[in-house]
C-alpha positions in Angstrom: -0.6 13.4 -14.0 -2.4 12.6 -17.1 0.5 12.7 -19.1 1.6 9.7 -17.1 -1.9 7.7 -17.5 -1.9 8.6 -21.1 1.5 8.2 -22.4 2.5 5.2 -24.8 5.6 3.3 -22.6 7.9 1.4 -24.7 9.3 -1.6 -22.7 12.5 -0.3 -21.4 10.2 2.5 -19.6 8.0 -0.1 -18.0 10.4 -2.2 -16.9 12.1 0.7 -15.6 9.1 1.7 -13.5 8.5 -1.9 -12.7 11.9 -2.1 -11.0 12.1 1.4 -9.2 8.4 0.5 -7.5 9.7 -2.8 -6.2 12.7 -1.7 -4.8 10.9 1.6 -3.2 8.6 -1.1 -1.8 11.5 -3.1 -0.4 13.3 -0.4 1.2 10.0 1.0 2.7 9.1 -2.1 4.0 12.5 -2.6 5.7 12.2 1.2 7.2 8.5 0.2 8.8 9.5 -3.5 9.7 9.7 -4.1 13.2 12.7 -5.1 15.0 12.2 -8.0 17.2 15.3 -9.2 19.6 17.6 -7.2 17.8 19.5 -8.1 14.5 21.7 -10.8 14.2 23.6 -12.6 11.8 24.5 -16.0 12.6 23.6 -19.9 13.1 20.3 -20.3 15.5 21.2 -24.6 15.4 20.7 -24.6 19.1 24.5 -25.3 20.1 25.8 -23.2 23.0 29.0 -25.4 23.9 31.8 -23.4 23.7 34.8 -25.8 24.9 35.4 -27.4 22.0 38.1 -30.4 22.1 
């Protein structure tokens, strides 16, 4: 652990880190996100006629 505080990153390191702590923080957030009515993919524009002419 205090290599890690105390170590010199170069740029591709930090933006390394940078980019695996957002996605962990994404993926997390899906996993502990509550599902409400189910998911579905689609248009919510209201329109429910199905007899088309």
């Amino acid at each position: 652990m205090k290599y890690f505080f105390n170590h010199e990153w170069n740029l591709l390191e930090k933006n390394l880190i940078m980019a695996t702590c957002f996605m962990s923080g994404i993926i997390i957030g899906f996993m502990f996100a509550p599902i409400k009515r189910g998911i579905y993919c689609g248009n919510h524009n209201g329109n429910t006629d199905i007899t088309r002419e």
